[in-house]
C-alpha positions in Angstrom: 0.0 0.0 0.0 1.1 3.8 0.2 4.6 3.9 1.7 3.7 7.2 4.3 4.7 6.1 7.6 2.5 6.0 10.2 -0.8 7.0 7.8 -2.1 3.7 8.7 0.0 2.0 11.3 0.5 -2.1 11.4 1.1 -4.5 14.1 4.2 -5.9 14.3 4.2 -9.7 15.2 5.1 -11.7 18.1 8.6 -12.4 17.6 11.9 -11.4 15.1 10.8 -14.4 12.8 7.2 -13.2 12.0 8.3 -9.7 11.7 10.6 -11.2 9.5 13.0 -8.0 10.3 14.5 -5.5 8.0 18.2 -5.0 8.9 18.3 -1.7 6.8 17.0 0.3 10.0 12.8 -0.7 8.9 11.0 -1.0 11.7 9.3 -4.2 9.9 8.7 -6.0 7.1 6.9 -3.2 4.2 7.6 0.0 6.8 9.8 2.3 5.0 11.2 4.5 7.3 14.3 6.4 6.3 17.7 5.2 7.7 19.3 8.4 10.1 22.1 10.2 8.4 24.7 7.5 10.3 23.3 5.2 7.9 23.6 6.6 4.9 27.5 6.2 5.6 27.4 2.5 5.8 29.3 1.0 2.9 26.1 -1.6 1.8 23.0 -2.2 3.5 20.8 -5.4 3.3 17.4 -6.2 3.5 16.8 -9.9 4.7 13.3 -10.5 4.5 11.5 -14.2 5.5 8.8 -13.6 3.4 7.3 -17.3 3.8 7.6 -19.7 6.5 6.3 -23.1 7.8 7.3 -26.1 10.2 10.7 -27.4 8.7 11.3 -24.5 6.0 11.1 -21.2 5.0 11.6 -18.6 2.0 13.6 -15.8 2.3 14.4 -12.4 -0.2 17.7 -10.5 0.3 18.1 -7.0 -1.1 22.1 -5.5 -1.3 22.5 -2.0 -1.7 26.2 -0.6 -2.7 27.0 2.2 -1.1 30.7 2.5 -1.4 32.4 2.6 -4.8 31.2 0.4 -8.4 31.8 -2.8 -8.0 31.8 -5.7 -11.3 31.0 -8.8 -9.4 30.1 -9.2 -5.3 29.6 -11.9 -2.9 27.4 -11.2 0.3 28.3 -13.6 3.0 26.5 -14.2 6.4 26.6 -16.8 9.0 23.3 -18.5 10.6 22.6 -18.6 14.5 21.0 -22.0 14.3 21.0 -25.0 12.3 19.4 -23.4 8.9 20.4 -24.9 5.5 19.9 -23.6 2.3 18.1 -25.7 -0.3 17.3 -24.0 -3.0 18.3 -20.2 -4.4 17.8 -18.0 -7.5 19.6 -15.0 -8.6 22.7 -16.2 -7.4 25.3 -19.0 -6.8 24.6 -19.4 -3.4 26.8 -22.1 -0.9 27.1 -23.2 2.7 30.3 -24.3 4.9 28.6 -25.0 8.5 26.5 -22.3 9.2 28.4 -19.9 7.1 26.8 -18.9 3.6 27.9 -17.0 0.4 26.0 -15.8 -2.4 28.2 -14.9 -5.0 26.5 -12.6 -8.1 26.1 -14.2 -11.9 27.0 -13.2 -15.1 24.1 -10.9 -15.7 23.7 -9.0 -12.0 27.6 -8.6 -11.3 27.9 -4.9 -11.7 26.7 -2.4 -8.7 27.3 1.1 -9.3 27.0 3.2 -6.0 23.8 3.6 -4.7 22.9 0.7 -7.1 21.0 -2.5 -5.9 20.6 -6.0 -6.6 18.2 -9.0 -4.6 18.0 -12.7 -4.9 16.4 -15.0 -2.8 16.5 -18.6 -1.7 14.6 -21.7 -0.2 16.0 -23.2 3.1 15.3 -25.5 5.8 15.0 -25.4 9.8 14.4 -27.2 13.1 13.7 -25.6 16.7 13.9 -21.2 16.0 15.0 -19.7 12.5 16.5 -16.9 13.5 17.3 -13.6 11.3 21.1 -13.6 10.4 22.2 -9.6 12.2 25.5 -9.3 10.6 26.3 -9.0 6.8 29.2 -8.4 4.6 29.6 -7.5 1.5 32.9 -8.2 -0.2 34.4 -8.4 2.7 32.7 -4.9 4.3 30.4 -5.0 6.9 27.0 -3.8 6.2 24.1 -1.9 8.1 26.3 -0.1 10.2 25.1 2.8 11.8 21.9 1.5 11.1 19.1 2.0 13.8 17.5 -1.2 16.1 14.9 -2.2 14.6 13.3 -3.3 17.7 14.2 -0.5 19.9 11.3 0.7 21.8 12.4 4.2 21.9 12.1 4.3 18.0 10.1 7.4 17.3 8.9 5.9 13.8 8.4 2.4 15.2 5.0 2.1 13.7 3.3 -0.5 16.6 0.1 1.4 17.8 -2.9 -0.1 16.6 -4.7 0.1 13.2 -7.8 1.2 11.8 -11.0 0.8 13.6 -11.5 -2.4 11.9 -8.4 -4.1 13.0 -6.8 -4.1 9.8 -3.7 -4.0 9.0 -2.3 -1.5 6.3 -0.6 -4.2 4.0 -2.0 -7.9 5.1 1.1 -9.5 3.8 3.8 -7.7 5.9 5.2 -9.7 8.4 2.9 -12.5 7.8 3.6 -15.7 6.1 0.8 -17.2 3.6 -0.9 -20.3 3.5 0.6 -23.4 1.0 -1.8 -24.9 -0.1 -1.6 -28.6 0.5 -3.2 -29.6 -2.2 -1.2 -27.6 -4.6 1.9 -28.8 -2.8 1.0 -32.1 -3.2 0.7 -32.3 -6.9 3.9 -29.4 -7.5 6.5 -31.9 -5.3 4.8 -34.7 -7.6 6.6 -33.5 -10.6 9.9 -33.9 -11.1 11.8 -30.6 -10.4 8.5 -29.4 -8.7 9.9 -29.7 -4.7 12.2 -26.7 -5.3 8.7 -24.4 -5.4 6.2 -26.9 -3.8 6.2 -24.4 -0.4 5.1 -21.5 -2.3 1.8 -20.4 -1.5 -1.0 -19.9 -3.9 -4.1 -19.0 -4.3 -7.5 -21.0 -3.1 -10.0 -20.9 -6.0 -13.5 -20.6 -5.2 -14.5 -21.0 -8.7 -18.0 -23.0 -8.2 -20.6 -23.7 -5.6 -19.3 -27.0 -4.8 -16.1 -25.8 -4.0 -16.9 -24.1 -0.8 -17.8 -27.6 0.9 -15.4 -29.4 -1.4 -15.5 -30.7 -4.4 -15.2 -35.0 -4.4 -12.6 -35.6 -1.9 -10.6 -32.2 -2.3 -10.4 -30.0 0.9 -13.5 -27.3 1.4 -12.9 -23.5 2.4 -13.3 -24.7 5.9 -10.5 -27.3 5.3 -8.5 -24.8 4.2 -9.0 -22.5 7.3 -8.3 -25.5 9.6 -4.9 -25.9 7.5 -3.9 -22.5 7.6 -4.5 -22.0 11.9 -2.2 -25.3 11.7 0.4 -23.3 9.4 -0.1 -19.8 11.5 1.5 -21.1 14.5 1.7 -18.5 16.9 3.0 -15.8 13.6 0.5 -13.9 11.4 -1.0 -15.8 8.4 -2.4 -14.6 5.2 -4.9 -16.9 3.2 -5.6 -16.3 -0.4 -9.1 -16.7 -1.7 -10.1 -15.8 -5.2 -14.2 -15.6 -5.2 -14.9 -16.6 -8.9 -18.3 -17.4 -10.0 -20.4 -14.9 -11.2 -23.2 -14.9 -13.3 -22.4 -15.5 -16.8 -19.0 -15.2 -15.7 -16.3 -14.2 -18.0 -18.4 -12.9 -20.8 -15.9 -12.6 -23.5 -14.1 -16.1 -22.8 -15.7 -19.8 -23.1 -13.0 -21.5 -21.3 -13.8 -20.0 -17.9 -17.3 -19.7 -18.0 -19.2 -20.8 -15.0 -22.1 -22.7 -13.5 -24.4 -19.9 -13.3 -26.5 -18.0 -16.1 -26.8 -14.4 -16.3 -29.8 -13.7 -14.8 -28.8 -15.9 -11.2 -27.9 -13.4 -9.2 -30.2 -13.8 -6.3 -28.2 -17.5 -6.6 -25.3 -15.9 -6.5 -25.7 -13.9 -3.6 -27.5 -16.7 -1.5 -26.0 -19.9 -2.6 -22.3 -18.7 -3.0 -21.7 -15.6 -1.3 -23.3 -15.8 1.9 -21.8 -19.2 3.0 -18.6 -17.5 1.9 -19.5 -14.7 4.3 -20.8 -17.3 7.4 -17.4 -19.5 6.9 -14.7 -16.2 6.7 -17.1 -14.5 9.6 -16.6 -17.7 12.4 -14.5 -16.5 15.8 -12.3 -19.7 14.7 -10.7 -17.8 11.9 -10.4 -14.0 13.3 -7.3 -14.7 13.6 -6.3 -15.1 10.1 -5.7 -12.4 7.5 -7.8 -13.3 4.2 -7.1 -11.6 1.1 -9.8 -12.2 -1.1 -9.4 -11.8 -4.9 -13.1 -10.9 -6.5 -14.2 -11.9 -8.9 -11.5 -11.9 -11.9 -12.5 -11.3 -15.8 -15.5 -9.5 -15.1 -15.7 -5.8 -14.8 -13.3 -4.8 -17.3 -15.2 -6.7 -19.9 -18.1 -4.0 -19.4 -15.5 -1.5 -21.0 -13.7 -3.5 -23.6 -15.9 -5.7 -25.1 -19.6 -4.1 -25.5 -21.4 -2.6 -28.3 -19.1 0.1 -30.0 -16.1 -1.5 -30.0 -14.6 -3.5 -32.5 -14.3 -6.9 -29.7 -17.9 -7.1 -28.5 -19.6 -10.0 -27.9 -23.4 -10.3 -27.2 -23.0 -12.4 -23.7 -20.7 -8.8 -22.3 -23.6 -6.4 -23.8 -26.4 -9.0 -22.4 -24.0 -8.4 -18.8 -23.9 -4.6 -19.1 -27.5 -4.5 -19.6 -29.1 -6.4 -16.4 -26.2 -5.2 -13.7 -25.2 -8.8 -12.4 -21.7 -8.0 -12.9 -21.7 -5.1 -10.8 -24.8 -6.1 -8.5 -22.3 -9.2 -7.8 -19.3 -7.4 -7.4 -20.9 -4.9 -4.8 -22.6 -7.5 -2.8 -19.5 -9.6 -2.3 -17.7 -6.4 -1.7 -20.5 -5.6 1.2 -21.0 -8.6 2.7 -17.2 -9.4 3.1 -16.0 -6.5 3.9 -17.8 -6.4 6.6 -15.7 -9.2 8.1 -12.7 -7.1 10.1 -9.9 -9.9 9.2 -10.9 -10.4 5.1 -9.3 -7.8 3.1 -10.9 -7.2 -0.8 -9.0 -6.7 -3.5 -10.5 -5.8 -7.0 -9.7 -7.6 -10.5 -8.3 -5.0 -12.5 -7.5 -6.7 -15.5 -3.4 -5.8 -17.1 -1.9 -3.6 -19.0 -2.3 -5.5 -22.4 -6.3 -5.4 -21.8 -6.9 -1.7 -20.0 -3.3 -0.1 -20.4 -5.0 1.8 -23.2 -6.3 5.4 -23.1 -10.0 4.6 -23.9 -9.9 1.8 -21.4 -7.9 2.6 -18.7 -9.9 5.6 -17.0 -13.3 4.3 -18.3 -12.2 1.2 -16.1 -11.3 3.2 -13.1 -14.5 4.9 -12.9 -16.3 1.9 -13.4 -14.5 0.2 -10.0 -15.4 3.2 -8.4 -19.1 3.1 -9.6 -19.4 -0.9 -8.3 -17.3 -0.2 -5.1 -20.4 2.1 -4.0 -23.7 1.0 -5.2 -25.5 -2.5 -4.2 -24.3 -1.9 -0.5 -20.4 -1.4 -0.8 -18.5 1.6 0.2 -14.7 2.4 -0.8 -14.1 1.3 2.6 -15.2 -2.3 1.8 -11.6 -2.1 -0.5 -8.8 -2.9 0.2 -7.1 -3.1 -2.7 -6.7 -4.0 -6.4 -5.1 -6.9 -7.8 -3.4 -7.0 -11.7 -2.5 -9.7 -13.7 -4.8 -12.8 -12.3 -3.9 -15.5 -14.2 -2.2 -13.8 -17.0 1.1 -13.9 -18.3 2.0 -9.9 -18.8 6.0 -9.6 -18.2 6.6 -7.6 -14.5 9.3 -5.2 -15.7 10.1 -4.5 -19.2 14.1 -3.7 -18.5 15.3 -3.3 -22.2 13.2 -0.4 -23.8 10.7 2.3 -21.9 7.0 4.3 -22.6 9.1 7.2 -23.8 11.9 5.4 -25.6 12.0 6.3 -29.5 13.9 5.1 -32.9 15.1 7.5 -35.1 12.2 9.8 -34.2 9.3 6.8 -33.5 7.8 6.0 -30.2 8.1 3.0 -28.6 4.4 3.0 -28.5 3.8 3.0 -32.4 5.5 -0.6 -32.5 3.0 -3.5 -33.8 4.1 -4.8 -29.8 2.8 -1.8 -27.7 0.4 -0.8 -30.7 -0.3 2.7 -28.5 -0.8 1.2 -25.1 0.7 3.7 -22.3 2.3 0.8 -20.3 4.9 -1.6 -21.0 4.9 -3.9 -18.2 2.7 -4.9 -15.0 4.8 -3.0 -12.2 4.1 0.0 -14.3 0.7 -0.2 -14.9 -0.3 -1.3 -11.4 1.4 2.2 -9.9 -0.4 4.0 -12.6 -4.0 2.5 -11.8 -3.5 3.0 -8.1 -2.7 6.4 -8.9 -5.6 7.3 -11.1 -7.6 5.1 -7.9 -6.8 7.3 -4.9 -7.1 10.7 -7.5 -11.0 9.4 -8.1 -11.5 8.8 -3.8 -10.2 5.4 -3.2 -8.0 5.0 0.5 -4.8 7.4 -0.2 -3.2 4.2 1.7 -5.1 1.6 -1.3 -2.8 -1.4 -2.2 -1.6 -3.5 -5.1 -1.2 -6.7 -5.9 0.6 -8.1 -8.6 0.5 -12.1 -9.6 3.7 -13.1 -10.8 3.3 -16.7 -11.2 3.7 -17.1 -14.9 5.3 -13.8 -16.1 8.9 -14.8 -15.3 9.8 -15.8 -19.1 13.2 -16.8 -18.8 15.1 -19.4 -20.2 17.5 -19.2 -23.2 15.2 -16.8 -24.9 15.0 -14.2 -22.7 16.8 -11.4 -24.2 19.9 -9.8 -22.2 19.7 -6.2 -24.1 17.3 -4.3 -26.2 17.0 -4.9 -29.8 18.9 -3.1 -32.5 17.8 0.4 -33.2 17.4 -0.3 -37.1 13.4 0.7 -36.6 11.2 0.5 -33.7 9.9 -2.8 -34.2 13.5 -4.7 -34.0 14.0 -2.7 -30.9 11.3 -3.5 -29.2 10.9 -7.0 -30.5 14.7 -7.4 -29.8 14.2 -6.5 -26.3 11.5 -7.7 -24.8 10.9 -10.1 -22.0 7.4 -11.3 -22.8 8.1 -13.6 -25.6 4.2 -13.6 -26.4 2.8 -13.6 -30.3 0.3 -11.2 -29.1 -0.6 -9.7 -26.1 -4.2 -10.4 -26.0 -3.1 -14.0 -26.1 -4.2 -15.6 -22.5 -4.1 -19.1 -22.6 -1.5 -21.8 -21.8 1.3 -19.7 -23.3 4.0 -21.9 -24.7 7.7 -20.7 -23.6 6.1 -18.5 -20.3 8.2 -19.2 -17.1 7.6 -18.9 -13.2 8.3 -15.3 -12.2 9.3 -13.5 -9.1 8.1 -15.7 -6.0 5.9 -14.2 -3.7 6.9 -11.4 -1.2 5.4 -8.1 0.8 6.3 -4.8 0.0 8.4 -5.5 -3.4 7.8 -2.1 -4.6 6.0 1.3 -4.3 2.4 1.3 -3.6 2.6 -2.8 -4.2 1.7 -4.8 -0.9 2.8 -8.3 -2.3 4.2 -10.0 -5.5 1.5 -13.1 -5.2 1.5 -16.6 -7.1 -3.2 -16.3 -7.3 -2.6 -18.8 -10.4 -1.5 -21.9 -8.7 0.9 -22.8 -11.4 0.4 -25.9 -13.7 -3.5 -25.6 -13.6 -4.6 -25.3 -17.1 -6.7 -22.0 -18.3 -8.6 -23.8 -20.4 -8.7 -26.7 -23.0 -7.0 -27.2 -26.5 -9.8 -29.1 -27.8 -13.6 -29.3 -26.6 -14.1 -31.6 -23.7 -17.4 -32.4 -21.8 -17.1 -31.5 -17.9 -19.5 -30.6 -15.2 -18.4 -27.3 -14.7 -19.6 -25.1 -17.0 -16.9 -24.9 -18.8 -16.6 -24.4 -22.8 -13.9 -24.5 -25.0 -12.4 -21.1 -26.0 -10.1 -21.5 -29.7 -7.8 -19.2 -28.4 -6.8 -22.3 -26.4 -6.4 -24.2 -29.4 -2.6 -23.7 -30.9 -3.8 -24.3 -34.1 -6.5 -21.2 -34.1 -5.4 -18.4 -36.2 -7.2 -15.9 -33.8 -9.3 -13.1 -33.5 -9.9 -9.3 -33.0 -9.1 -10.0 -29.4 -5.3 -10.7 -30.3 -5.2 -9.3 -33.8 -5.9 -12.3 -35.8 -2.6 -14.0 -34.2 -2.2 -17.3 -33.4 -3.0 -18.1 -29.9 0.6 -19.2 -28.5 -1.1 -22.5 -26.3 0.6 -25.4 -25.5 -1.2 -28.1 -27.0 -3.3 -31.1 -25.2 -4.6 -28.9 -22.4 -7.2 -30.4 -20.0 -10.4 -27.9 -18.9 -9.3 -25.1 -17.1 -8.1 -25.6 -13.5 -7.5 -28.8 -14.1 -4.0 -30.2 -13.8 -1.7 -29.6 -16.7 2.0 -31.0 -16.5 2.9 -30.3 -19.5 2.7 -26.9 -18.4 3.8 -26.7 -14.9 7.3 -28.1 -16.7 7.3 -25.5 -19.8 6.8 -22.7 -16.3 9.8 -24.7 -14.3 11.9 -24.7 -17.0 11.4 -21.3 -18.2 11.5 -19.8 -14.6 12.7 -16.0 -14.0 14.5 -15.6 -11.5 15.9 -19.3 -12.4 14.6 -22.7 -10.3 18.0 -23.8 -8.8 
């Protein structure tokens, strides 16, 4: 959320491990509160964040800023108070002697000019306390000197008082670790590869009526609750919930349409939301932070694909004209966010659907419009989530909004094709910008799924393109190795992308893996089911596409099964492909 300190204040947890401590002089995890002027003398500082942890293991991110003079390659070393091991790590070569570890930089994040800054991360593994390392170096100086306690009491911007009347929190994800799914786990550490990310939490998909008792044998929402108190220990826990059945849900896709028709709103409200609303709202859980994702592929249809513009369909006009969408929306919004632990955040498409000038502020005013009619209030919002399920790249690196070719904008290339955003991180900022500007909280947060936007692998590009025109630049450059960017389904050569973690970046309160990876997003050919479900050609990689991507092939994988169904196929194309790298 917004960065001011102290605008909305959040608890810090019980002990150093839930805080999951910033040794940059943060008071805790997501607070950014400047370093005194003794800091800013140090010669590095670190951030060591735990973002995730659970019984035998845990997740951590590590940020290194060089202060002292350029440097071409580094090594950050540190030695662990207990009996930690490091199991896994990305973004750099990282080894352990005892309890000693280095990370030493690779070939493409050696070079740290001063005030510059690099981060990896890494998977490790536990017994008894997992204490927060307190003393770094970096090649061979000593970092965070000068640097204030973090958990001195006489801290004048310790931000501990309580929070807003409700008992929220300002970002739900700082200092908390998030649920793992045990089901997801199961069938991630099943594939070969698939233990080095089966710990990473992901999203609980509420995609049916059945789902909330269970569907078959699988766990029910109250299962999962059970599982996450288990998990929570005595730290904070966030759960992830996407609330995903609407009527006539998804009005401009077949592959993830739903059970119910568009007139079943009453249905809606009483058969899905409200035992939603009874299950989050037992005493049992208040002690659980639940980020709910609502209801994905929805409201930004009403913008883009109605009458009057060239991708309308009739089932998006037919869901403009009766209301569901919105009456939906705002009764979810009401009913939960009248729960003090849930926390709402808002499908708000990506910037290759509303990044465009005649959707993006049309789309803005329409969240505002459903976030107070049919009993909501802005107050019921927590936040807004971008890229559900979709495979736009995080950070374009290689080539900018403003960039130009021998007098050509970056945005008249066939890739942009005048869209004011290049990349997620970008676009998200921008939304929650335009947000707050129409009267949503000044302290409104992001979030950002990253689970299939890594796109790495031996095609990811390592500069920009040549500047012959404006197309080889661009094309040249860019991470998203997509035909088209309207293209949605099972995209062949996507990868993992940054694993989840609070407080990445400005006005962003978590990086978040909502897609479990490996479940399919729809099917390549038609296949009955008991769903709801159709079959969408832009799942098919032999369909030659539509106005929706330009007439482009669609980019899936082929022999998909129906959408959130198990696809292995693809959970190897994502492990393989992974950026930052699977090690």
């Amino acid at each position: 959320m917004s960065r001011t300190v102290n605008s909305r204040t959040r608890l810090r947890g019980s002990t150093a491990l839930a805080a999951a401590l910033v040794l940059s002089g943060a008071a805790c995890v997501g607070t950014a509160v400047a370093a005194p002027d003794s800091a800013a003398a140090a010669a590095c500082t670190v951030d060591y964040k735990v973002q995730n942890q659970w019984d035998t293991g845990f997740t951590t991110s590590v940020s290194v800023t060089n202060n002292g003079a350029a440097v071409s390659s580094w090594n950050l070393t540190w030695s662990f108070a207990g009996n930690q091991k490091v199991s896994s790590g990305w973004n750099a070569d990282i080894s352990q002697s005892g309890t000693a570890v280095t990370a030493k930089s690779l070939s493409y994040n050696g070079t740290l000019a001063t005030g510059g800054s690099t981060s990896f991360g890494f998977n490790g593994t536990y017994s008894g306390t997992n204490a927060v390392p307190t003393a770094f170096k970096l090649n061979g100086v000593t970092c965070n000197e000068g640097s204030t306690d973090p958990t001195d009491p006489t801290d004048p911007t310790d931000p501990t008082d309580p929070t807003d009347p409700s008992g929220r929190v300002d970002n739900p994800y700082a200092g908390a670790k998030v649920y793992v799914n045990p089901e997801w786990k199961a069938k991630a550490a099943a594939e070969p590869g698939g233990s080095a990310i089966a710990n990473q939490p992901t999203g609980v998909w509420l995609d049916r009526i059945a789902a909330i008792g269970g569907v078959g044998d699988g766990m029910g929402l109250r299962d999962h609750l059970d599982a996450a108190l288990a998990q929570k220990g005595s730290n904070e826990e966030v759960v992830q919930l996407v609330v995903y059945d609407l009527p006539g849900r998804d009005c401009a896709a077949l592959a993830s349409n739903g059970e119910l028709g568009p007139n079943d709103i009453d249905k809606y409200k009483s058969d899905f939301i409200d035992p939603i609303a009874a299950i989050l709202a037992d005493s049992k859980y208040a002690g659980l932070r639940i980020v709910t994702t609502i209801e994905i592929d929805s409201l930004p249809n009403l913008v883009t694909n109605v009458s009057g513009r060239p991708t309308a369909t009739p089932n998006c006009d037919t869901m403009k004209a009766n209301g569901n969408y919105q009456k939906g929306v705002g009764y979810a919004l009401d009913k939960l966010g009248a729960i003090p632990n849930v926390y709402n955040y808002i499908d708000a498409g990506h910037h290759g659907w509303l990044g465009w000038d005649d959707n993006f502020g049309a789309s803005a005013e329409l969240f505002k419009t459903t976030a107070t009619s049919n009993g909501a209030q802005l107050s019921d919002v927590h936040g807004f989530i971008v890229n559900t399920a979709n495979y736009s790249a995080l950070k374009e690196d290689h080539f900018g909004i403003d960039d130009s070719v021998n007098g050509v904008s970056v945005r008249q290339s066939k890739w942009v094709d005048w869209n004011r955003y290049t990349d997620e991180l970008s676009y998200a900022q921008a939304m929650r910008t335009k947000l707050v500007s129409l009267g949503f909280d000044q302290n409104l947060g992001m979030l950002i799924d990253t689970s299939r936007n890594g796109w790495g692998g031996s095609a990811r590009p390592t500069a920009a393109g040549a500047k012959t025109d404006v197309d080889t630049y661009v094309d040249g450059g860019r991470y998203d190795r997509r035909i088209h960017l309207g293209n949605w389904c099972n995209q062949s050569g996507a990868g993992l992308g940054e694993r989840p973690q609070a407080d990445p970046a400005t006005g962003i309160d978590a990086y978040v893996w909502m897609k479990p990876p490996g479940e399919s997003d729809g099917s390549s050919t038609a296949i009955d089911n008991d769903e709801g479900k159709g079959f969408d050609r832009m799942c098919d990689p032999t369909y030659t596409g539509n106005p929706r991507n330009n007439n482009h092939m669609s980019g899936a994988l082929p022999n998909a099964p129906v959408s959130g169904h198990w696809f292995s196929a693809q959970f190897q194309e994502l492990l393989k492909n992974a950026y930052p790298p699977v090690q």
